[in-house]
C-alpha positions as YAML, in Angstrom:
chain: A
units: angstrom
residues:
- id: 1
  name: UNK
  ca: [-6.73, 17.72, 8.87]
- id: 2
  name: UNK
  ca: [-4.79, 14.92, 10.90]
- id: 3
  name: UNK
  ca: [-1.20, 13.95, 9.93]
- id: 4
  name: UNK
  ca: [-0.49, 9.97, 8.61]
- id: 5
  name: UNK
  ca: [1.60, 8.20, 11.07]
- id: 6
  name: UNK
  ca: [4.94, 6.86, 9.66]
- id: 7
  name: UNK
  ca: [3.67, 3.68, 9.49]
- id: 8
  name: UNK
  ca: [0.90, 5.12, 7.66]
- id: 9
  name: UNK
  ca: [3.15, 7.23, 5.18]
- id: 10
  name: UNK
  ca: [4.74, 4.19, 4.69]
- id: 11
  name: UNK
  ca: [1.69, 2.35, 3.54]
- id: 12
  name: UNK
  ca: [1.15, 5.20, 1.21]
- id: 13
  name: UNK
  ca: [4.76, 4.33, -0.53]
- id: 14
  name: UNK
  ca: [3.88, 0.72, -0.79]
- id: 15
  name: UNK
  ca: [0.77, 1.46, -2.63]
- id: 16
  name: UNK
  ca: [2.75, 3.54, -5.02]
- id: 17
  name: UNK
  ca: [5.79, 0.82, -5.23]
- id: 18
  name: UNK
  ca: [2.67, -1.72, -5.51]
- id: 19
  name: UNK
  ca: [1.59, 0.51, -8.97]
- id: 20
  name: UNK
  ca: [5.24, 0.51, -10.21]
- id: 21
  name: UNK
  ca: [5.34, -3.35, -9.64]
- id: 22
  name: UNK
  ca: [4.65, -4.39, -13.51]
- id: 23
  name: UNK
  ca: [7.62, -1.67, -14.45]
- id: 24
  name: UNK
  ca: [4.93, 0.77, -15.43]
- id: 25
  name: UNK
  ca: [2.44, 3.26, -14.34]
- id: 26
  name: UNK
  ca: [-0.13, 4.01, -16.66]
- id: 27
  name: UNK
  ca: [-2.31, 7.25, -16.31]
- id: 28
  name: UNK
  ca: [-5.21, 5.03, -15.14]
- id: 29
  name: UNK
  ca: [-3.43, 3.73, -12.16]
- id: 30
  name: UNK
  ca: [-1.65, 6.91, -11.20]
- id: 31
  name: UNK
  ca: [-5.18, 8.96, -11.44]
- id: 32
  name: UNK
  ca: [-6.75, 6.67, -9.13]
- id: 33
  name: UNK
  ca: [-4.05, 7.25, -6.71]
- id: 34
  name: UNK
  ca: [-3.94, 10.76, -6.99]
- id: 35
  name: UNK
  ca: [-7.49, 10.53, -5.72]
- id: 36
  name: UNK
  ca: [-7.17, 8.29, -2.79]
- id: 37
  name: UNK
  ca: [-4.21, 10.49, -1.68]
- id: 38
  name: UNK
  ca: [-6.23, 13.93, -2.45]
- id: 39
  name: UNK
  ca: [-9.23, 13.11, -0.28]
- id: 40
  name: UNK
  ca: [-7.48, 10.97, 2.18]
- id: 41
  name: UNK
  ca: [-8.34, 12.68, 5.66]
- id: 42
  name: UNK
  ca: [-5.56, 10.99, 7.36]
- id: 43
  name: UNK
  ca: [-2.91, 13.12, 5.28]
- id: 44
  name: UNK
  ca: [-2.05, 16.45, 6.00]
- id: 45
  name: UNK
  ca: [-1.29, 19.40, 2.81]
- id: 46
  name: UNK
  ca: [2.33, 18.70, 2.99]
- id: 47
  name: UNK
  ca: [2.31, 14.91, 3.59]
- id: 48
  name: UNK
  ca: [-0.13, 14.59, 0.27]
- id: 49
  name: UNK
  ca: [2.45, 17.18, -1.63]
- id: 50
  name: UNK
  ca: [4.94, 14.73, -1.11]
- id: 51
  name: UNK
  ca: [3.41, 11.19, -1.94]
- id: 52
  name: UNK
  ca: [2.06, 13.26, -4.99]
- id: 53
  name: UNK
  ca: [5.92, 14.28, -5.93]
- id: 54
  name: UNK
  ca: [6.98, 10.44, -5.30]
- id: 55
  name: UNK
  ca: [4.34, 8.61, -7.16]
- id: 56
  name: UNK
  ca: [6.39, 9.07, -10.89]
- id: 57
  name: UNK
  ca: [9.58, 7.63, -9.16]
- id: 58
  name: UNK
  ca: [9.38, 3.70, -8.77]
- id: 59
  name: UNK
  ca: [10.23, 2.42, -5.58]
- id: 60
  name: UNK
  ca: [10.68, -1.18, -4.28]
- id: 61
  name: UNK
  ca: [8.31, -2.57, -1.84]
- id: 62
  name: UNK
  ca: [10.72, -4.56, -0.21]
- id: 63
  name: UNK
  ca: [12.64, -1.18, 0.62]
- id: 64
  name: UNK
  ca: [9.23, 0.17, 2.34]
- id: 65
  name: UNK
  ca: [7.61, -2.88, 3.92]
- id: 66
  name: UNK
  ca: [9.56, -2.56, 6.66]
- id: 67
  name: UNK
  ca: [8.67, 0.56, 7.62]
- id: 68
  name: UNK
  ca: [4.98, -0.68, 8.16]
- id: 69
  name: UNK
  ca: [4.88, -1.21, 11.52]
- id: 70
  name: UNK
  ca: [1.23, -1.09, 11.92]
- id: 71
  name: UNK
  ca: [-0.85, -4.28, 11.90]
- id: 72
  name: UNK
  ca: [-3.67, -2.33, 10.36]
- id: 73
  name: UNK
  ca: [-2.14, -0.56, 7.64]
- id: 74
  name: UNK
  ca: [-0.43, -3.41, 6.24]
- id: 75
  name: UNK
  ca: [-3.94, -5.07, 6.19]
- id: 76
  name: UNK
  ca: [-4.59, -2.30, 4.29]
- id: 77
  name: UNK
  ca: [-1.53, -2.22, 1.63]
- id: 78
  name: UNK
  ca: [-2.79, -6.18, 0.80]
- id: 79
  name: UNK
  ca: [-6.47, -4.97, 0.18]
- id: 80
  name: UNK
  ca: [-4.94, -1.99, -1.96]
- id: 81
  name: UNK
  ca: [-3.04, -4.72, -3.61]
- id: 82
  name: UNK
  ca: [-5.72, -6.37, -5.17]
- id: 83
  name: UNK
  ca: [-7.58, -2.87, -6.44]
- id: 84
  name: UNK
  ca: [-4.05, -1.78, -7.82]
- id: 85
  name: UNK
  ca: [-3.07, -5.20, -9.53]
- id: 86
  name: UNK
  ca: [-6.55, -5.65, -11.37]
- id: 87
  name: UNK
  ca: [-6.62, -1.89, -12.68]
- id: 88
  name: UNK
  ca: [-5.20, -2.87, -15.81]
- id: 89
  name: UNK
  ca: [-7.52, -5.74, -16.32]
- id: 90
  name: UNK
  ca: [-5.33, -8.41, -15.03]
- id: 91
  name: UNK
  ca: [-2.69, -9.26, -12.10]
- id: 92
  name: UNK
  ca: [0.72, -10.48, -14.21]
- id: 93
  name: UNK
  ca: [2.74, -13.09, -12.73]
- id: 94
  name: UNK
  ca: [5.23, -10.75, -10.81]
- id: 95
  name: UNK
  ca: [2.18, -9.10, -9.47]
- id: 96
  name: UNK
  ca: [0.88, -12.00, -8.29]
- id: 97
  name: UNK
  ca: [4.44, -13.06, -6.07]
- id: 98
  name: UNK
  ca: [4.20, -9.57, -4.49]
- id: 99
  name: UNK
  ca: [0.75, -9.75, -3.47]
- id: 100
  name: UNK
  ca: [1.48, -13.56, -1.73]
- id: 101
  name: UNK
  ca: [4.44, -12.57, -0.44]
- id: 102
  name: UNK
  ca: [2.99, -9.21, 1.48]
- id: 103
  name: UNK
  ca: [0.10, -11.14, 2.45]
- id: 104
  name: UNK
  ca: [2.15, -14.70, 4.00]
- id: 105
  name: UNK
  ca: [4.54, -11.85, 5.76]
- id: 106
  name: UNK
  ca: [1.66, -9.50, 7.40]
- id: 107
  name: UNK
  ca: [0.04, -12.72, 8.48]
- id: 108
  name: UNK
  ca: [3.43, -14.21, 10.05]
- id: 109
  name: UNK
  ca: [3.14, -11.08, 12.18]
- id: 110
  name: UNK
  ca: [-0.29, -11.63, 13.26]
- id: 111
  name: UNK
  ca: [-0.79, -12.79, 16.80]
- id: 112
  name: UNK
  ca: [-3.46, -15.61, 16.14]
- id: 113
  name: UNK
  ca: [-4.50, -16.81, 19.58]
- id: 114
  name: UNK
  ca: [-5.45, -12.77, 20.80]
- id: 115
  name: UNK
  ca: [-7.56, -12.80, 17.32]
- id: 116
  name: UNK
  ca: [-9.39, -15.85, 18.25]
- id: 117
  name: UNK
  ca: [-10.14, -14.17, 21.76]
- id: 118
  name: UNK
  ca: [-11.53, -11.08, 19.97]
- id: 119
  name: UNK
  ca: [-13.71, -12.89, 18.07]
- id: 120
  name: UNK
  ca: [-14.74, -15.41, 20.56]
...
């Protein structure tokens, strides 16, 4: 088994900080993550133990975000967003400012002009 990046432990955090973002974690949302983190390959034993351990203590995204260096795994965080936010059923209005705020700052970083290249 591979070991996460710090970038990608940090992802990790935001998607639990994303769950704790309506002020409560219900046993829905905090299964599903359990499972992503379980059978993520990109984890080692000891890096799962330890999102497991932090995923009943909320955490700010703002504090992690940061710490998501990579251009891919915040990509990722935004598309985890949407899964986490609609678990319940629907995305409440503080939901909804964290999700457009992650997504106008990851594309900020985004270097447009090598994108158009790529796909060109």
């Amino acid at each position: 088994m591979s070991e996460a990046t710090e970038s990608h432990m940090a992802m990790f955090r935001g998607m639990i900080a994303l769950a704790w973002a309506d002020h409560d974690l219900d046993d829905n949302e905090k299964s599903r993550i359990m499972v992503y983190i379980k059978n993520n390959k990109h984890l080692s034993a000891a890096q799962a133990e330890k999102l497991a351990q932090d995923i009943d203590h909320p955490v700010e995204l703002d504090a992690i975000w940061p710490d998501i260096t990579d251009v891919q795994d915040r990509a990722h965080l935004i598309n985890l967003a949407d899964v986490i936010f609609w678990e319940d059923g629907e995305m409440c209005h503080t939901e909804k400012q964290i999700y457009d705020k992650i997504r106008e700052a990851h594309i900020a970083t985004l270097d447009e002009d090598f994108i158009r290249q790529d796909i060109a």
